[in-house]
C-alpha positions as CSV (number, residue, x, y, z in Angstrom):
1,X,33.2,76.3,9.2
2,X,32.2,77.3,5.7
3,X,31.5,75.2,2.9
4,X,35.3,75.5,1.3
5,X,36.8,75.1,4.1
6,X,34.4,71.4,4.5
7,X,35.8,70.4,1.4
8,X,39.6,71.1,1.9
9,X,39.2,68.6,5.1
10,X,37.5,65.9,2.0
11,X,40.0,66.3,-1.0
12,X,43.3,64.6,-0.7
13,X,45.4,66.6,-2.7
14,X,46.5,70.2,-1.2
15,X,43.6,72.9,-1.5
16,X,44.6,76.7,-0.9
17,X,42.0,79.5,-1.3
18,X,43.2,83.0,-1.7
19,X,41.5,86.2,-1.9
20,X,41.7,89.0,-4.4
21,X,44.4,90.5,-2.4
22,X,46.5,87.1,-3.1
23,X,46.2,86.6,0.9
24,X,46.0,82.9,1.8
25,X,42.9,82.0,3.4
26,X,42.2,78.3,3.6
27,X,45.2,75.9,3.8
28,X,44.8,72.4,4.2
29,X,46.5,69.6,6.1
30,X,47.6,67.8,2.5
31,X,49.2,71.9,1.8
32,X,51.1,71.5,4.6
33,X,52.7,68.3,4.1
34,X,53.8,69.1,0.7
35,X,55.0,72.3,0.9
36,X,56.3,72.1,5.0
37,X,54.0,75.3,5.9
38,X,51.8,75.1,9.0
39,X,48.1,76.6,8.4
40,X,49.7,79.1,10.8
41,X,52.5,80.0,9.0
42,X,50.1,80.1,5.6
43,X,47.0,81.8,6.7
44,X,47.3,85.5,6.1
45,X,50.5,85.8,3.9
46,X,50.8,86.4,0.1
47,X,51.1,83.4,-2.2
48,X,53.7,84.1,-3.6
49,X,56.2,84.9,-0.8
50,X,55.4,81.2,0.4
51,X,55.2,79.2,-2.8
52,X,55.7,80.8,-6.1
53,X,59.1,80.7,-7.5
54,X,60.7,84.4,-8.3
55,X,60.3,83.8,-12.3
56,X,56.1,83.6,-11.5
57,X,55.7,86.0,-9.4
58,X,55.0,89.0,-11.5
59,X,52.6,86.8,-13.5
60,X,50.9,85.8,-10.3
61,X,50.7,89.2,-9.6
62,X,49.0,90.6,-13.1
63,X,46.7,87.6,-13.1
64,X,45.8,88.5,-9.6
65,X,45.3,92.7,-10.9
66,X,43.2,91.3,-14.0
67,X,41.4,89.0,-11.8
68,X,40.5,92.0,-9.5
69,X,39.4,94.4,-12.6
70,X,37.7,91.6,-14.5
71,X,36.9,88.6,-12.2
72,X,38.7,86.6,-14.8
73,X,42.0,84.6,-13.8
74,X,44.6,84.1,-16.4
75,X,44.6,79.9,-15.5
76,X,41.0,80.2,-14.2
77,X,39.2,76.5,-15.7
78,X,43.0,75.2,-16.6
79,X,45.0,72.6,-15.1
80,X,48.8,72.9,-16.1
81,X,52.1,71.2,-14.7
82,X,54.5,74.2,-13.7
83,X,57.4,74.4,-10.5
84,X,56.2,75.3,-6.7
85,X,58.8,76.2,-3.9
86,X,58.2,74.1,-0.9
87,X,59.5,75.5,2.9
88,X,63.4,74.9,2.3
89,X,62.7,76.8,-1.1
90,X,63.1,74.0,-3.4
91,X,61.7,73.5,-6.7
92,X,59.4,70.9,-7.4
93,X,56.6,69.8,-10.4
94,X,53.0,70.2,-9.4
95,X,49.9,69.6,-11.0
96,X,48.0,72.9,-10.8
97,X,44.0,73.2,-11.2
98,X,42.3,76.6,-10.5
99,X,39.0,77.8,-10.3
100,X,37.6,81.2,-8.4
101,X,34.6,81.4,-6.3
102,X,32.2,84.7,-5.4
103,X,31.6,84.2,-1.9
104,X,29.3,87.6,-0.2
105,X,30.3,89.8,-3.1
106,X,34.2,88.6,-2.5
107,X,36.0,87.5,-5.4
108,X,38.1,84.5,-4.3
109,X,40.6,81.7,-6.0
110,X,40.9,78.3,-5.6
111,X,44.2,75.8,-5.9
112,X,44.2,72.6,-6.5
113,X,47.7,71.1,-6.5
114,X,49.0,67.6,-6.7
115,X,52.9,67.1,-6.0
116,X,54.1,65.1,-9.3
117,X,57.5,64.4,-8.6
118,X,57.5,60.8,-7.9
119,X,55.2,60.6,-11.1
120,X,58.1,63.0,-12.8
121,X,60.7,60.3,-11.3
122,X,58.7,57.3,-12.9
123,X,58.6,58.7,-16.5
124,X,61.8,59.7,-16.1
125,X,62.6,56.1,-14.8
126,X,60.7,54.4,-17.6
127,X,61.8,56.9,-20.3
128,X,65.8,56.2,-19.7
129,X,64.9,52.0,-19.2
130,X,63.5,52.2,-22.5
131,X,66.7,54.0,-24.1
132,X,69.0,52.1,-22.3
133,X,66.8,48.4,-23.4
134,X,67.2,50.1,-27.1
135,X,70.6,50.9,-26.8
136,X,71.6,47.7,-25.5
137,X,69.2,45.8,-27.8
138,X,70.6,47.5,-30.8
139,X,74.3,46.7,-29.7
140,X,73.9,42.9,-29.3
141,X,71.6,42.7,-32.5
142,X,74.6,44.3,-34.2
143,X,77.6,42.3,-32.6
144,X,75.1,38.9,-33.3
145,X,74.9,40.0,-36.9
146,X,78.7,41.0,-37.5
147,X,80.0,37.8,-35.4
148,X,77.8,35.8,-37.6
149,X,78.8,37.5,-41.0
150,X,82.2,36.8,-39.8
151,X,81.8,32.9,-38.8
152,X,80.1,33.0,-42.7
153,X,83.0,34.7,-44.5
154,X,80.2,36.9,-46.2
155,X,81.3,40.0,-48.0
156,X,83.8,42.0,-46.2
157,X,81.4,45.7,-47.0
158,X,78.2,43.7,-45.2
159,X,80.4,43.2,-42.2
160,X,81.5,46.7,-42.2
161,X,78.1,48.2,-42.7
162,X,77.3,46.7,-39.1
163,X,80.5,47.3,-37.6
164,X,80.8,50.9,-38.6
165,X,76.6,51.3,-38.1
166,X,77.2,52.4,-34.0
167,X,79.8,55.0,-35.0
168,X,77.5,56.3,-38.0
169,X,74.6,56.6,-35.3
170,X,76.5,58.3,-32.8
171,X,78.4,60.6,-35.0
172,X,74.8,61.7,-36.1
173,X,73.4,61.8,-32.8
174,X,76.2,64.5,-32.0
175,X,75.9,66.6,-34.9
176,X,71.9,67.2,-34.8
177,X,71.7,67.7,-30.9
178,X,74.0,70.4,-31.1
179,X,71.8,72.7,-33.7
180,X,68.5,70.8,-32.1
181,X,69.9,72.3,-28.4
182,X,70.0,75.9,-30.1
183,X,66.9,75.8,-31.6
184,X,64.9,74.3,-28.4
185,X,66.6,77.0,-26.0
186,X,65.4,79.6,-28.4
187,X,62.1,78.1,-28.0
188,X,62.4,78.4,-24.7
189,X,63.1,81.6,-24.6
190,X,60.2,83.0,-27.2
191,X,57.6,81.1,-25.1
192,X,59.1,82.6,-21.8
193,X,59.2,86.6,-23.9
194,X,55.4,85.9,-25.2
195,X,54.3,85.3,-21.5
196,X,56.0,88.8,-20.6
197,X,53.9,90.5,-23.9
198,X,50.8,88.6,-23.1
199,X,51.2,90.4,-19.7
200,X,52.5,93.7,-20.9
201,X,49.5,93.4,-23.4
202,X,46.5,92.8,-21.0
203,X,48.3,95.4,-18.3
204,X,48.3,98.0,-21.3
205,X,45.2,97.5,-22.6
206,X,43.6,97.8,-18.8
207,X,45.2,100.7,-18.4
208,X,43.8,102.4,-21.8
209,X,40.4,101.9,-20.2
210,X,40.8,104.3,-17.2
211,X,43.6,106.6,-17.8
212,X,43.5,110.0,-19.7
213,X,45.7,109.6,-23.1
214,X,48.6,111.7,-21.8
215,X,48.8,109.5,-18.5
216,X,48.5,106.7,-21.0
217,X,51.1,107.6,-23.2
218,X,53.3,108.2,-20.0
219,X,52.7,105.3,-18.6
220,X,52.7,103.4,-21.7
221,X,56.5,104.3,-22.1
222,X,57.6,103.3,-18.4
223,X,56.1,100.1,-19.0
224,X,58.1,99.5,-22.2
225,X,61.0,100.2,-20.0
226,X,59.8,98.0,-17.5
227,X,59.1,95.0,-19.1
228,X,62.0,95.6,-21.2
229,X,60.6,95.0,-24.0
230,X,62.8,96.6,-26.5
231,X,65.7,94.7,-25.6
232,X,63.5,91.5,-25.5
233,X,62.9,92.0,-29.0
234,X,66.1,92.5,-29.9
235,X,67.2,89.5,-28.4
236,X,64.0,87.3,-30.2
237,X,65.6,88.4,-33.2
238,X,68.7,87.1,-32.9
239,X,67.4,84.0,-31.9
240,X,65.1,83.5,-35.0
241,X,68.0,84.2,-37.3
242,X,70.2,81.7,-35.0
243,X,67.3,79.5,-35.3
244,X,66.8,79.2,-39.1
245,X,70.6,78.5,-39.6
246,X,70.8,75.7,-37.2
247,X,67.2,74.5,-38.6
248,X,69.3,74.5,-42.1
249,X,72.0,72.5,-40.6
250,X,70.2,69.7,-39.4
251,X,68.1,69.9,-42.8
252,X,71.4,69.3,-44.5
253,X,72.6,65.9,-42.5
254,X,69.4,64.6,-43.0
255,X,69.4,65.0,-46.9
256,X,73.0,64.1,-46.9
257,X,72.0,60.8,-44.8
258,X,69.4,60.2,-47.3
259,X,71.9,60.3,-50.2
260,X,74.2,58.1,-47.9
261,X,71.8,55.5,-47.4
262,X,70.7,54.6,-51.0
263,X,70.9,51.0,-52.0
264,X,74.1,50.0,-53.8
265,X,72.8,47.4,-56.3
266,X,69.3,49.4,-57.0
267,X,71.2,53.0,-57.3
268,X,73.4,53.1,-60.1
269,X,74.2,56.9,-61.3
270,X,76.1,59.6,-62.6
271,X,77.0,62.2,-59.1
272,X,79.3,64.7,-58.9
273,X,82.3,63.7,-56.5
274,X,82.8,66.5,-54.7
275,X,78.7,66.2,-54.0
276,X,79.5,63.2,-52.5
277,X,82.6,64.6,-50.4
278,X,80.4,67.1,-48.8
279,X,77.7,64.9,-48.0
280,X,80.3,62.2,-46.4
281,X,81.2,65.6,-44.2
282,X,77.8,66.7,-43.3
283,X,77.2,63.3,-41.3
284,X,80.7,62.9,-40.1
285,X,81.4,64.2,-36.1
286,X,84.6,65.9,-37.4
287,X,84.8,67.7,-33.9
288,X,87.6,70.3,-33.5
289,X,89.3,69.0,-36.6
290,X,90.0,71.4,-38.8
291,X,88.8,70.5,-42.3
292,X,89.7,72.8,-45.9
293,X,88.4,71.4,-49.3
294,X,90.1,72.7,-52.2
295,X,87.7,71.4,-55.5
296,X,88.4,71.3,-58.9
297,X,85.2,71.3,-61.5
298,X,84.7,67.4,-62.3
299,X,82.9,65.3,-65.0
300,X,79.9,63.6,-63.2
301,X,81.0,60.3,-62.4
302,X,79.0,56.9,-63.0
303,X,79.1,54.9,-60.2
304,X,77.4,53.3,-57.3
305,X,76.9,56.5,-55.5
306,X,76.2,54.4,-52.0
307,X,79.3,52.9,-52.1
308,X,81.3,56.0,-53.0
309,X,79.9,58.0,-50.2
310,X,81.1,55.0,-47.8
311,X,84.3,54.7,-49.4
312,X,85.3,58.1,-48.9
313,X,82.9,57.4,-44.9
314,X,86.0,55.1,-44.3
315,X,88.7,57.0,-45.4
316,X,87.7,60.4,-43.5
317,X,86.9,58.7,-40.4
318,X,90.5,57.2,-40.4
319,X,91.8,60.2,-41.1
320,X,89.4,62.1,-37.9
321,X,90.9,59.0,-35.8
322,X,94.4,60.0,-36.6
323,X,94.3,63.5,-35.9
324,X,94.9,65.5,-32.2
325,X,92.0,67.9,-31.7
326,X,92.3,70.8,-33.7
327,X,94.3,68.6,-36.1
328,X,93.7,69.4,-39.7
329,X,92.4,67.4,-42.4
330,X,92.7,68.8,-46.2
331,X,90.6,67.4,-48.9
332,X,91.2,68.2,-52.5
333,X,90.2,67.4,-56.4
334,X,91.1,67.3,-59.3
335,X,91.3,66.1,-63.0
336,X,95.0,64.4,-64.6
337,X,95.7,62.3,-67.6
338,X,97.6,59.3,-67.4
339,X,98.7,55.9,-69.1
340,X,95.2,54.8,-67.7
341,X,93.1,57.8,-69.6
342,X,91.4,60.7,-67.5
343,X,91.1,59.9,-63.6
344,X,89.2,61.9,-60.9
345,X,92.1,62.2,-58.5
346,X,90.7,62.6,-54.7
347,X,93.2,63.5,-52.0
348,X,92.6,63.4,-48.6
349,X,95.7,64.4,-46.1
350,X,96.0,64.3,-42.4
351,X,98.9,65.7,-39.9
352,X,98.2,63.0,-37.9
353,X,100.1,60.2,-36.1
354,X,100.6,58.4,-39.5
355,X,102.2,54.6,-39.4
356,X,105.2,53.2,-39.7
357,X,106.5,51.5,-42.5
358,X,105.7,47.8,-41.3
359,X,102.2,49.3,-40.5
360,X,101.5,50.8,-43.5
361,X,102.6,47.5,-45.4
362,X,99.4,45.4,-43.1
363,X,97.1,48.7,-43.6
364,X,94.8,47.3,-46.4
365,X,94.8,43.6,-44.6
366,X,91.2,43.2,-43.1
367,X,90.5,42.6,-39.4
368,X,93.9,44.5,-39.3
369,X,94.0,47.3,-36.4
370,X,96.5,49.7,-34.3
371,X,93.8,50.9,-32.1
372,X,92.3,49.7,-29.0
373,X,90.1,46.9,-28.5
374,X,86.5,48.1,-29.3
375,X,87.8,50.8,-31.0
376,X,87.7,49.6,-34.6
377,X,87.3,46.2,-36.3
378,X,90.4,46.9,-39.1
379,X,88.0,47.1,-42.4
380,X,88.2,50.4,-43.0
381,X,90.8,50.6,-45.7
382,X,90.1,46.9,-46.9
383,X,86.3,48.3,-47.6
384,X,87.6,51.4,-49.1
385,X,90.2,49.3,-52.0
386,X,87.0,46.6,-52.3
387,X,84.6,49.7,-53.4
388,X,87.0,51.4,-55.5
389,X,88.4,48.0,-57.1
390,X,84.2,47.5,-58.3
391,X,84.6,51.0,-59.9
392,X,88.2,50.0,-61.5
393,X,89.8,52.3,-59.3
394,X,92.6,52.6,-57.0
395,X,93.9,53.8,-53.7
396,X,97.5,54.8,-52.9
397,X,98.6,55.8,-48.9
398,X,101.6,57.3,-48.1
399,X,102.4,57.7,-44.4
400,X,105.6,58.3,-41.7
401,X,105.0,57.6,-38.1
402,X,104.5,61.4,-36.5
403,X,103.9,62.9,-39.8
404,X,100.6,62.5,-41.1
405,X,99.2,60.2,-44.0
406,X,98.3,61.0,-47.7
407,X,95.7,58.8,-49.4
408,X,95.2,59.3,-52.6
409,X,92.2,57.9,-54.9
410,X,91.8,57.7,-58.5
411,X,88.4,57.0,-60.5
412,X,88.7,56.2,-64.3
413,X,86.2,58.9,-65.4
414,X,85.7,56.4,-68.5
415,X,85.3,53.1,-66.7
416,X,84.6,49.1,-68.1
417,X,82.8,48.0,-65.0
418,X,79.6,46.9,-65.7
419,X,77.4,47.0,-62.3
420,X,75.4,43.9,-61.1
């Protein structure tokens, strides 16, 4: 009994020597309990057929060529976390350390392994505890803080701040996973491509060594066949481009959230509406509704731009609420002149279920609501008129059960309200 084969009786985690020709030699008693292969069954078979899932196997095969023509392994001195195949070929994490040995003028490599997945489990464990302790942490801080508002008879927009805050969140949540899902499969993928070119790289550049220039060149070109690299490329650019746009998108919620979030009594200023119509949109899960904008050019509008973007929040969310999927929401601008002087005239129209006359006549009462329970606290609308009332402006709905609603909003562009 050799020295390596003394300390694979010692350690406790799983301990697997191969030789140069990736032939298991030494498999220990902790190897064969966590990947369900006798020492029989190991000793004298490649690695890779036993535990190396199909994806590695062609790196575990060029590190084991560049380990033969250099004496250098690719994870020689690492330790990394990557997926083994145990006996019943399934994929589990391990915890991988390797180190190679010269043993009579025989190159040999050393495995250190470590099964992970209860540790996996417990970090998984912990990690979804400490979202769902957030989660529900966040939802009784907010029904404490809009039941007391209520019992207080506070103002009606602090109340709907809260109320509306878990639909803002999730709405939010939805829209930057999507592009965030894109971009981190892309990543993915270019970290998967750059293991295939580190390979293709070292193989080439081996090769260039010891081969004549036409068997190079040759070769050279059945390699880039090969490892497909061509197409590979191809495919990387695609994904950048994908990658840039979606890295936009999620560029644009968060400025528009920014804008959204200002502080009504601090930020006082003059904004262009149909600025403030977009950025509603950017962090609103419209879904498969169907949105068109048709704007007009606008005077910049002094107002309360926090409260604008909230008014218009509560209007467009009705209007998404309304609406089948694939329903269609227009939203449109303009400038008139009336008995009242010039007005900003916003229109937003939905083909939705609209409301019956006797709901229609309740629809700016607050607390009032046709939806379910836990659905929606009845404030939108009464937040909306309350905002626009402050900016001496008004709000007009006109609706027919089956056929959609029309809300119409109109801002003095020359106003008298003086903001507090």
């Amino acid at each position: 009994m050799n020295l390596y084969e003394q300390m694979s009786i010692v350690v406790q985690d799983a301990f697997i020597m191969i030789d140069g020709e990736g032939d298991v030699k030494i498999w220990n008693k902790t190897a064969e309990i966590v990947f369900g292969f006798s020492k029989e069954e190991a000793v004298g078979r490649k690695l890779y057929e036993l535990i190396i899932p199909e994806r590695y196997q062609r790196k575990h095969i060029m590190g084991m060529i560049s380990y033969m023509e250099t004496g250098q392994g690719i994870l020689a001195g690492e330790i990394v976390e990557i997926e083994a195949l145990n006996k019943d070929r399934e994929e589990f994490p391990i915890e991988l350390s390797v180190s190679s040995v010269n043993i009579e003028g025989r190159r040999y490599t050393i495995g250190i392994i470590r099964d992970i997945s209860k540790r996996k489990a417990r970090e998984h464990n912990l990690l979804q505890q400490s979202i769902d302790s957030s989660i529900s942490l966040f939802e009784n801080k907010a029904q404490e803080k809009a039941e007391q508002l209520r019992k207080d008879e506070v103002k009606v927009l602090e109340m709907d701040r809260m109320a509306g805050l878990t639909t803002l969140s999730a709405g939010l949540a939805h829209e930057i996973n999507n592009p965030l899902s894109i971009v981190k499969a892309s990543v993915n993928f270019f970290s998967k491509t750059l293991g295939v070119f580190e390979h293709f790289i070292r193989y080439t550049m081996n090769m260039a060594a010891s081969a004549s220039p036409a068997e190079f060149i040759d070769a050279y070109m059945s390699l880039l066949d090969e490892f497909k690299i061509g197409d590979s490329i191809s495919v990387m650019h695609r994904k950048i481009n994908m990658s840039i746009r979606n890295i936009e998108r999620i560029k644009e919620i968060v400025d528009s959230l920014k804008v959204f979030s200002r502080r009504d009594t601090a930020d006082v200023d003059e904004v262009d509406i149909n600025k403030c119509i977009d950025e509603t949109l950017a962090i609103t899960a419209t879904g498969s509704v169907n949105v068109t904008r048709e704007f007009s050019e606008l005077p910049l509008y002094l107002c309360e731009p926090r409260s604008i973007n909230q008014c218009f929040y509560q209007i467009i969310s009705n209007a998404i609420s309304a609406v089948k999927p694939d329903g269609n929401i227009h939203i449109s601008t303009s400038q008139v002149s009336n008995d009242n002087g010039e007005m900003i005239v916003v229109k937003i129209n939905d083909d939705g279920v609209g409301m019956s006359e006797e709901v229609l006549k309740k629809a700016f009462i607050p607390f009032f609501t046709t939806r379910e329970v836990g659905a929606g606290k009845g404030l939108g609308l009464s937040i909306a008129e309350g905002i626009l009332t402050r900016h001496s402006g008004t709000i007009n709905i006109e609706s027919e059960a089956g056929k959609g609603t029309n809300v119409t909003v109109y801002l003095p562009v020359v106003q008298n309200t003086v903001f507090h």
